[in-house]
C-alpha positions in Angstrom: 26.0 -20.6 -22.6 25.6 -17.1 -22.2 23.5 -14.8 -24.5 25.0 -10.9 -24.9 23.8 -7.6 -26.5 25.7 -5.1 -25.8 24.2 -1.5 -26.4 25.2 2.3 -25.6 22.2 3.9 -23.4 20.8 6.9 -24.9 17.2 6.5 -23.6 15.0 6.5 -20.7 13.8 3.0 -20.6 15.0 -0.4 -21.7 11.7 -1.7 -22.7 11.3 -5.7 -22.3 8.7 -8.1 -23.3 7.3 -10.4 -20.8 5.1 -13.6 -21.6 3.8 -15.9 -18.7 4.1 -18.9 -20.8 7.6 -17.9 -21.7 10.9 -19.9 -19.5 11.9 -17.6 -16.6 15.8 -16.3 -17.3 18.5 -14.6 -15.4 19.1 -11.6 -16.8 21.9 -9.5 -15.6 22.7 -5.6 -16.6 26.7 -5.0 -16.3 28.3 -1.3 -17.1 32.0 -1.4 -16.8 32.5 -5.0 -15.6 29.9 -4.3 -13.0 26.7 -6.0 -12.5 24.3 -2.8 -11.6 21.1 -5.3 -11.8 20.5 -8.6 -11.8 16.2 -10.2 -12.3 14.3 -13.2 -13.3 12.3 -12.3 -16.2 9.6 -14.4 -18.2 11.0 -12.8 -21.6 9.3 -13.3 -24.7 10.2 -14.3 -28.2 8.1 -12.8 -30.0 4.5 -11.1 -29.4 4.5 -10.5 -25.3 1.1 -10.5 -22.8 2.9 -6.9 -22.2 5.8 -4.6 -22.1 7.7 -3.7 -18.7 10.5 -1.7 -18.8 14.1 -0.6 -16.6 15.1 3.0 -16.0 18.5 3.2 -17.1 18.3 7.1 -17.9 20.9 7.8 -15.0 23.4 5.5 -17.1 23.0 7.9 -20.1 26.2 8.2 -22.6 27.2 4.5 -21.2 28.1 1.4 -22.8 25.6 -1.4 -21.4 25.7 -5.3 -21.8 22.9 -7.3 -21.4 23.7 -11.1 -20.4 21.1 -13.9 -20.2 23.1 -16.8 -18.2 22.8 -21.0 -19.0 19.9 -21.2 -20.8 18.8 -22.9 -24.2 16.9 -20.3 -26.1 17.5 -18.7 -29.7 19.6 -15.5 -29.8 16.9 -13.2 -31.1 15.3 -13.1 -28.0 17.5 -10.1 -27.3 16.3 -8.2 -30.6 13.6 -7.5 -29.3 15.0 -5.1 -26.4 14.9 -1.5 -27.1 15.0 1.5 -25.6 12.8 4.5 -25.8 12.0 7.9 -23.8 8.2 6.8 -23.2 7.0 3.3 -22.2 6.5 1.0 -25.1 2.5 0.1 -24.9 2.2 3.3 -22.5 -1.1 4.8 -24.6 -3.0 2.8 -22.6 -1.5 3.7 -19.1 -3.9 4.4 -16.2 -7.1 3.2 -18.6 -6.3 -0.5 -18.4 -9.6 -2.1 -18.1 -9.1 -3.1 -14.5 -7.0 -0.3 -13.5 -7.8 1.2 -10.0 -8.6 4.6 -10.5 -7.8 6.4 -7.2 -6.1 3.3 -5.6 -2.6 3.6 -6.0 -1.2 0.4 -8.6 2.4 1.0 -10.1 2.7 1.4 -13.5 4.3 -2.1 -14.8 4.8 -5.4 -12.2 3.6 -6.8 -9.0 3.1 -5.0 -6.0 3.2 -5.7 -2.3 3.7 -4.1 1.2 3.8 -0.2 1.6 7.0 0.4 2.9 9.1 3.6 4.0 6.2 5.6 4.4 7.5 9.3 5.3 6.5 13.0 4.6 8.8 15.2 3.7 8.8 19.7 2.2 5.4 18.6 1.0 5.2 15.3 -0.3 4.2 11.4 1.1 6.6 9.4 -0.1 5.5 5.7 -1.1 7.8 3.2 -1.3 6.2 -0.3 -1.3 7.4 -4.1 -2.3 7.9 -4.4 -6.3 8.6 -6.4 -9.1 9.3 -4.8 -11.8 9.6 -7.5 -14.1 6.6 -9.5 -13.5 3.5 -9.8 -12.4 4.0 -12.8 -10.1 1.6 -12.6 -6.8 3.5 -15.3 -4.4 6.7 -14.6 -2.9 8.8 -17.8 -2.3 12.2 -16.8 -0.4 13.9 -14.7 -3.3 11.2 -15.4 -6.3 10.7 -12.8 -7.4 13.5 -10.7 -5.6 11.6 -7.4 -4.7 12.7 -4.2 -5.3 11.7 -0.9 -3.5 9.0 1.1 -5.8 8.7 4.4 -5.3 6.1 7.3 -5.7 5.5 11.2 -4.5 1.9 12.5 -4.0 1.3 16.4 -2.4 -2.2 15.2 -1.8 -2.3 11.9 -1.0 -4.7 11.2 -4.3 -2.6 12.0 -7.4 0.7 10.0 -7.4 3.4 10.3 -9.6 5.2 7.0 -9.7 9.7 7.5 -10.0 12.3 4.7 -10.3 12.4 2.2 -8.0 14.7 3.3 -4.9 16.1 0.2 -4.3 17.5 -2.7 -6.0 19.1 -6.3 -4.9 22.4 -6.6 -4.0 24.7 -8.8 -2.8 23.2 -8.8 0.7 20.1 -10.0 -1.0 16.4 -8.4 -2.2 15.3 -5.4 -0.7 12.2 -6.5 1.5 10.1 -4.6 3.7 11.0 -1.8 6.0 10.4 1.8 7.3 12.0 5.5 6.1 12.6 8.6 8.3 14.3 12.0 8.1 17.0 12.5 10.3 16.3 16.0 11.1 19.6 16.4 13.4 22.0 14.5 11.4 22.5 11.8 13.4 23.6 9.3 10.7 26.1 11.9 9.9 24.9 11.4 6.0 24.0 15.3 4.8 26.1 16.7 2.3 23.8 19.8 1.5 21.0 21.9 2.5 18.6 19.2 2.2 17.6 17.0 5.4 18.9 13.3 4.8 16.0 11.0 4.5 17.2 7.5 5.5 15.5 4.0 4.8 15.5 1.3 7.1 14.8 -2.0 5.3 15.5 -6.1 5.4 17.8 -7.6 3.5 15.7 -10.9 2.5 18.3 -14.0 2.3 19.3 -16.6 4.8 20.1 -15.0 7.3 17.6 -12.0 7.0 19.3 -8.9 8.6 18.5 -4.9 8.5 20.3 -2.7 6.3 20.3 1.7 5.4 20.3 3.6 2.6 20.1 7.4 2.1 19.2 10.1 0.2 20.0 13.4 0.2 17.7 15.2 -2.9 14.5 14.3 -1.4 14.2 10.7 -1.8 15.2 10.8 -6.0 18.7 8.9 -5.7 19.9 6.6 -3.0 23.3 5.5 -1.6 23.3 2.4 0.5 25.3 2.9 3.7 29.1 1.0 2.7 29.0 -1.2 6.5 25.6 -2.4 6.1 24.0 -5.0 7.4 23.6 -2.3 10.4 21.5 -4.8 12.3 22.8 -8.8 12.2 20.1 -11.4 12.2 18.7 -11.8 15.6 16.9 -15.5 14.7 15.2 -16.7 11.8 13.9 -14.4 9.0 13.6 -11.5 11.5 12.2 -9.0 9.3 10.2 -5.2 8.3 12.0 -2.6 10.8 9.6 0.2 11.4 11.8 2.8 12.5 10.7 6.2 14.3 12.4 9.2 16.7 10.9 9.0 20.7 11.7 12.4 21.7 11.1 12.2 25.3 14.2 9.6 25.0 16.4 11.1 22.6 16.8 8.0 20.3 15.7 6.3 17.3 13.3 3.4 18.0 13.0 0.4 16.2 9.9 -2.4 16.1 11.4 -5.4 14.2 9.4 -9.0 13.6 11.6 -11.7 15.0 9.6 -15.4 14.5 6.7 -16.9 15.3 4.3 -14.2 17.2 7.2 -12.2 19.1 8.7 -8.6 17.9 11.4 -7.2 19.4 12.5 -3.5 20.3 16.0 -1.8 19.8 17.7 1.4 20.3 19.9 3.1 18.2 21.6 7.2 18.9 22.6 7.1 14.8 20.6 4.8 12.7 24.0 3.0 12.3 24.1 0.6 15.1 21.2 -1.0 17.1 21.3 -2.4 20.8 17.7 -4.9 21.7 15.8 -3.2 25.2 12.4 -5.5 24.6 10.6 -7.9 23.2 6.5 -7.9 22.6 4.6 -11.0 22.5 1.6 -10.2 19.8 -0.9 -13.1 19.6 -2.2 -14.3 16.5 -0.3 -11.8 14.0 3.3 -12.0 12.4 5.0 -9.4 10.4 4.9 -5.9 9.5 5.2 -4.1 12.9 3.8 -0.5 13.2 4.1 1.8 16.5 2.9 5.3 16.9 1.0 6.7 19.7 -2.5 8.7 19.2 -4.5 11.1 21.6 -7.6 9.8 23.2 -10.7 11.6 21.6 -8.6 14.3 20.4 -7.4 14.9 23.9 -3.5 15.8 23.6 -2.9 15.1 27.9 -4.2 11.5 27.7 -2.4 9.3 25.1 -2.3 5.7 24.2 0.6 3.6 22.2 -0.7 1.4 19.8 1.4 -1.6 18.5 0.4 -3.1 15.3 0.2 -6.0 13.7 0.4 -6.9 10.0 -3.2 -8.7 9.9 -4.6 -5.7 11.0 -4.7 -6.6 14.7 -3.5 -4.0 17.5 -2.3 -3.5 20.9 -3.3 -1.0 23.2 -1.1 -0.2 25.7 2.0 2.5 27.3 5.9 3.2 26.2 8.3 4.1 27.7 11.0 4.6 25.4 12.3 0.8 26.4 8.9 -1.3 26.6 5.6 -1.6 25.3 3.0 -2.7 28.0 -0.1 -3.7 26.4 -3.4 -2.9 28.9 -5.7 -5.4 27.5 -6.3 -8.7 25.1 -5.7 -8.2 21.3 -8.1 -6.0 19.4 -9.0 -5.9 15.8 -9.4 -2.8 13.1 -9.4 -4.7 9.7 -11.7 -7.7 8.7 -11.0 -7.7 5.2 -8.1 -10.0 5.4 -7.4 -8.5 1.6 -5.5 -5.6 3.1 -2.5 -6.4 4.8 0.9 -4.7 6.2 -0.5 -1.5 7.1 2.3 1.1 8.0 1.6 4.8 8.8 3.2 8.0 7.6 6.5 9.6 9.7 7.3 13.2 10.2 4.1 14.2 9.1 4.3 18.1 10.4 2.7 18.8 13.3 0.2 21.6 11.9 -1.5 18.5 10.3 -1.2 16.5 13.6 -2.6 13.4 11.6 -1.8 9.4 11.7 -2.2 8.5 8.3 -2.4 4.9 6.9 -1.8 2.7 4.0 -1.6 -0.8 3.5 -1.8 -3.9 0.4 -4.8 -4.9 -0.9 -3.0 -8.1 -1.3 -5.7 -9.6 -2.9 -4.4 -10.3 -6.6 -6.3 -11.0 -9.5 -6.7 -8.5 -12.5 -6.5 -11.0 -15.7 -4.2 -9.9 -18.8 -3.4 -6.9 -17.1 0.2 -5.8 -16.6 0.3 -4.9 -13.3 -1.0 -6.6 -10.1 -2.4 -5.5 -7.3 -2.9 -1.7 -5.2 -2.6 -0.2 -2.0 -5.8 1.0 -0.1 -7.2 4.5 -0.3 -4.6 6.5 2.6 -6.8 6.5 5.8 -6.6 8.6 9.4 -6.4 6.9 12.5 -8.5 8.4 15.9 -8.7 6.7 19.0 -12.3 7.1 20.4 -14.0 6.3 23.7 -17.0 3.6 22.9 -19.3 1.6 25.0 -16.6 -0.7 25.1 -13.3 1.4 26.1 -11.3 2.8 23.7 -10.7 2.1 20.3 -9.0 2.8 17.3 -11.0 3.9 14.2 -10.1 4.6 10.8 -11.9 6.6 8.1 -10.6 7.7 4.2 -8.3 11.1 4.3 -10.6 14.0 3.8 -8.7 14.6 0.5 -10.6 12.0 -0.8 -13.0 14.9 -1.7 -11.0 16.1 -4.4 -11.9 13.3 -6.8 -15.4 14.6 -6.5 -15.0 17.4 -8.6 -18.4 17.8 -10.3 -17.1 21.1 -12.0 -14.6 18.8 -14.3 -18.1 17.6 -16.0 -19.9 14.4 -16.2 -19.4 14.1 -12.5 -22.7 13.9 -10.4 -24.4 13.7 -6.1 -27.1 11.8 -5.3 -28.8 13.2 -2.0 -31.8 11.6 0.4 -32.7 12.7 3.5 -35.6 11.4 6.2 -36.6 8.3 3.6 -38.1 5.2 4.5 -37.5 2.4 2.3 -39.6 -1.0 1.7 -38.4 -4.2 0.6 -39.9 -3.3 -2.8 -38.2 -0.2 -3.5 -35.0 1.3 -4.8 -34.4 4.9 -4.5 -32.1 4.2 -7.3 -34.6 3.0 -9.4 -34.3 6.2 -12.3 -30.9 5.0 -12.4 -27.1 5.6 -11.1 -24.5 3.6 -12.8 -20.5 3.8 -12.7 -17.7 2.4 -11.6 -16.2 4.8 -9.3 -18.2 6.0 -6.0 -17.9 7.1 -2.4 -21.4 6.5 -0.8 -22.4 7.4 2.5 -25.4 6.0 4.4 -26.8 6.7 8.0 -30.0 4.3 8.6 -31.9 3.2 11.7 -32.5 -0.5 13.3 -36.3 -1.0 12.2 -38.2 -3.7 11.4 -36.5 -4.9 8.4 -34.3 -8.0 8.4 -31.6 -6.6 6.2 -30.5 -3.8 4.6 -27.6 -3.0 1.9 -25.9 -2.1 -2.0 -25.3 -4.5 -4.2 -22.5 -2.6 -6.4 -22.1 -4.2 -10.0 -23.5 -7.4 -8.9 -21.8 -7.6 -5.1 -23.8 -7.3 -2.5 -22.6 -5.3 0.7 -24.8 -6.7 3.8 -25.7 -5.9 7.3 -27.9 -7.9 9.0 -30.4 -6.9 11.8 -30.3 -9.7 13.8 -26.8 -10.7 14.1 -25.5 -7.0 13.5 -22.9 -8.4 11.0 -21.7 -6.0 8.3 -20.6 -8.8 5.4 -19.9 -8.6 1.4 -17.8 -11.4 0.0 -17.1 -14.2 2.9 -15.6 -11.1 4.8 -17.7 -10.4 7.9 -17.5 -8.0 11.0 -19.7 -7.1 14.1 -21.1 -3.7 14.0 -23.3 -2.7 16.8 -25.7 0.0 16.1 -25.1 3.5 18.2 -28.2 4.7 19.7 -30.2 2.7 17.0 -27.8 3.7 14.4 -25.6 2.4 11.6 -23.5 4.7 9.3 -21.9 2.9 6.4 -19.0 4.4 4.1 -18.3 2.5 0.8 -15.5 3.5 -1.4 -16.0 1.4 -5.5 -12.9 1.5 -7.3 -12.6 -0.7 -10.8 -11.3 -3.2 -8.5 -11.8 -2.7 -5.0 -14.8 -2.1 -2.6 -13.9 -0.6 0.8 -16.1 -0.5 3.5 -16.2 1.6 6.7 -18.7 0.9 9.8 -19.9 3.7 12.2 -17.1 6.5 11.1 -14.1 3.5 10.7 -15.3 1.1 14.1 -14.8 -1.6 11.4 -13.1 -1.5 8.4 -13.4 -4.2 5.4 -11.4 -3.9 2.6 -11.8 -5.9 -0.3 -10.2 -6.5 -3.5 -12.7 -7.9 -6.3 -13.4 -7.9 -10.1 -17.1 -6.9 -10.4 -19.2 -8.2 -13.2 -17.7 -6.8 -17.0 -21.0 -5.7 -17.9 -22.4 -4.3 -14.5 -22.3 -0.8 -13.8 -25.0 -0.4 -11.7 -26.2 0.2 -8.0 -28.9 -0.6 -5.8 -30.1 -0.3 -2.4 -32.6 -2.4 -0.8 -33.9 -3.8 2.1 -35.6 -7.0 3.7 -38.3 -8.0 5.8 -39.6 -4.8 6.8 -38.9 -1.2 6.3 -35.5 0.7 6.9 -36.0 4.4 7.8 -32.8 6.4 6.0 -31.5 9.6 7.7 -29.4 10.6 5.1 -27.9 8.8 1.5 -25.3 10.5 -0.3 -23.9 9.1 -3.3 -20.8 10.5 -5.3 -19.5 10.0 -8.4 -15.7 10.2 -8.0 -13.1 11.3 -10.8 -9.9 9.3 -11.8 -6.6 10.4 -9.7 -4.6 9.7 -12.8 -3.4 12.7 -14.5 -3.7 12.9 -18.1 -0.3 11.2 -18.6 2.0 12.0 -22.0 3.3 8.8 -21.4 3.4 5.9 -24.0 4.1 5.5 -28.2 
């Protein structure tokens, strides 16, 4: 049995109701005998937990069908598709009551791995792992089948979310991968003035293999390359090409996750076909492959490759243009376990000179809400010399200081300097509640025991004795600098992230604080805590007032 609605598109969005408790059914969108999208989708009869939508504004003026395939279900299911220029249920967008507030969450569906991070004439592009149609936080192999999402930001804090880039095809979904611009052409794809940007991404189906796709309006449409795959499957579910140019070599560079804990290097002079040099034996991590090299203390004549890992372990080590040496044992950036897949901006101009980062708070669990998950807040990389050799660091972009904005109104600082602190004190104690904060702390090893926030109910810890940073069951060694610690938080709606000694450590956490909670404390135990300095900002929302919704 096959249902059918057949409709002329004369709208921006084909608005469909999705209830969890509802059976999951094929849908299929065809246009001229041709199947232009194909989804699982828990459709609802009747009043739905939300509305989601598909952009079908480029198919304008066109006759579309609608097919649901094989499945027992009344025929009025499809009355209640129907299209509109804003999103049905969009009043509410960006003021959901768990919606992160300046970390990025797309607008409708689940979310997963950043993917095709690259910069181009002024804007970061965002693409990242989405379902559109769901909410669904596991991915089996093909359930749900992932799309690319995509949004623009000129600032790295306000995003405007576009149409997904990238749908299924026949290869299979569209799983995680890398984007580039091919400043010379090499691809042979440019058909204007614009530079081509080209995405590099896997093909998730059995066999996994690597496929292209290009644009040539600055990332807005796409045109997936007619002899793809480009890269056949090397073994198993090979997967997530990150893709970048090595100019002393001439050639386009691609780190590729082949199985168990190996990667694999290739070469390729067009983007269009791939030859293996290497292969990189990562302990411990899997996935998500990220390669970029960074100067050593700012220090542009001494250099260091790093090779990273999708748990948020790294490699230090030299490249060549043909292999990656690590130098020592893995090292680890991220103990948060929550984020996860980090990948770093390309072509970022070199005026800015920055390695910028972004990865999944994978952690998902924002109830009745329709939309799951968020990215972390966009972070620079640094590679510093420490007491024990060099290592990499990471600390928020310094755009972050836009959201403080006290001129906007209602927007406030807390400052202390040269305060010591008893257990039985909070410098808090007249009051500062919220739910949106970046809070900066530099405090001496004293005779206390403990010292920390608790932020709506969560307590963010470090411990004298063991030097253990901790909040949650997340936990990281921080050693104090000449009898120092300096803590960064970042408290989004659903988020805390946490930054030890300018980004040694970083923990980032995804959690639901208590409903009724908006407040914050800082305390100490067993002794006194001598504070240098306590700065505590209210932040703003990054969500522009939006005209969006009915």
């Amino acid at each position: 049995m096959k249902l059918i609605k057949e409709m002329v598109i004369q709208n921006q969005y084909l608005n469909l109701p999705v209830k969890a408790s509802a059976p999951k059914l094929k849908m299929s969108f065809i246009i001229e005998e041709k199947m232009i999208r194909w989804f699982e989708i828990n459709l609802a009869d009747g009043k739905p937990d939300f509305w989601t939508f598909s952009d079908v504004g480029k198919f304008k003026g066109r006759r579309l069908t609608i097919q649901i395939d094989d499945q027992d279900i009344p025929v009025s299911i499809l009355e209640f598709i129907t299209q509109s220029d804003t999103l049905k249920d969009g009043k509410n967008l960006y003021k959901e009551k768990y919606r992160p507030q300046f970390h990025f969450s797309s607008r409708r569906g689940w979310l997963n791995d950043p993917n095709g991070l690259v910069y181009y004439k002024g804007e970061y592009h965002l693409f990242y792992q989405h379902n559109p149609y769901g909410v669904k936080q596991e991915l089996p192999p093909l359930d749900p089948m992932p799309h690319w999402g995509h949004a623009v930001s000129t600032n790295l804090v306000h995003w405007e979310e576009l149409s997904d880039a990238l749908e299924p095809d026949e290869l299979g979904s569209i799983a995680s991968g890398s984007a580039v611009v091919d400043w010379d052409n090499t691809a042979g794809f440019q058909t204007g003035d614009e530079k081509v940007i080209v995405a590099i991404y896997t093909n998730w189906t059995a066999p996994c293999t690597q496929s292209i796709a290009y644009s040539n309006d600055r990332g807005r449409t796409w045109t997936k390359y007619e002899k793809n795959p480009v890269l056949p499957n090397i073994v198993g579910r090979n997967r997530d090409p990150k893709v970048f140019w090595h100019k002393p070599s001439q050639k386009w560079v691609m780190a590729l996750y082949l199985e168990k804990n190996d990667y694999g290097l290739f070469s390729s002079p067009d983007l269009k076909h791939w030859e293996q040099m290497s292969k990189i034996k990562f302990p411990g991590t899997h996935e998500c492959p990220d390669i970029f090299e960074l100067p050593v203390d700012g220090d542009s004549g001494n250099t260091k490759w790093i090779f990273w890992g999708g748990n948020g372990s790294y490699l230090l080590g030299t490249f060549d243009g043909h292999t990656f040496l690590p130098e020592r044992d893995v090292l680890r950036l991220d103990w948060g376990s929550d984020g996860y897949a980090a990948q770093t901006w390309n072509d970022i101009p070199s005026e800015d000179g920055r390695r910028i980062q972004i990865s999944c708070l994978r952690w998902g669990n924002m109830p009745n809400m329709p939309f799951n998950k968020q990215m972390t807040f966009p972070c620079e990389l640094t590679l510093r010399t420490t007491q024990d050799g060099i290592r990499l660091f990471r600390t928020p972009v310094k755009e972050l200081e836009k959201l403080r904005d006290i001129s906007a109104g209602g927007h406030k600082e807390y400052m202390w300097w040269d305060v010591d602190l008893s257990p039985s004190e909070n410098l808090f104690e007249n009051g500062i509640y919220g739910d949106l904060f970046d809070i900066h702390v530099e405090f001496q090893i004293g005779d206390a025991t403990e010292f920390g926030f608790i932020v709506r109910g969560i307590r963010v810890v470090y411990d004298f004795e063991k030097q253990e940073l901790t909040c949650q069951d997340k936990c990281a060694h921080l050693a104090p600098i000449e009898g120092k610690i300096r803590l960064q938080l970042l408290v989004d709606r659903a988020s805390i992230e946490i930054f030890g000694n300018d980004g040694r450590v970083a923990i980032p956490i995804g959690v639901i604080p208590e409903d009724n909670n908006k407040s914050l404390e800082v305390y100490c135990k067993g002794g006194r805590t001598h504070i240098n300095a306590l700065e505590v900002y209210e932040l703003c929302s990054a969500w522009l007032p939006s005209t969006l919704g009915d």
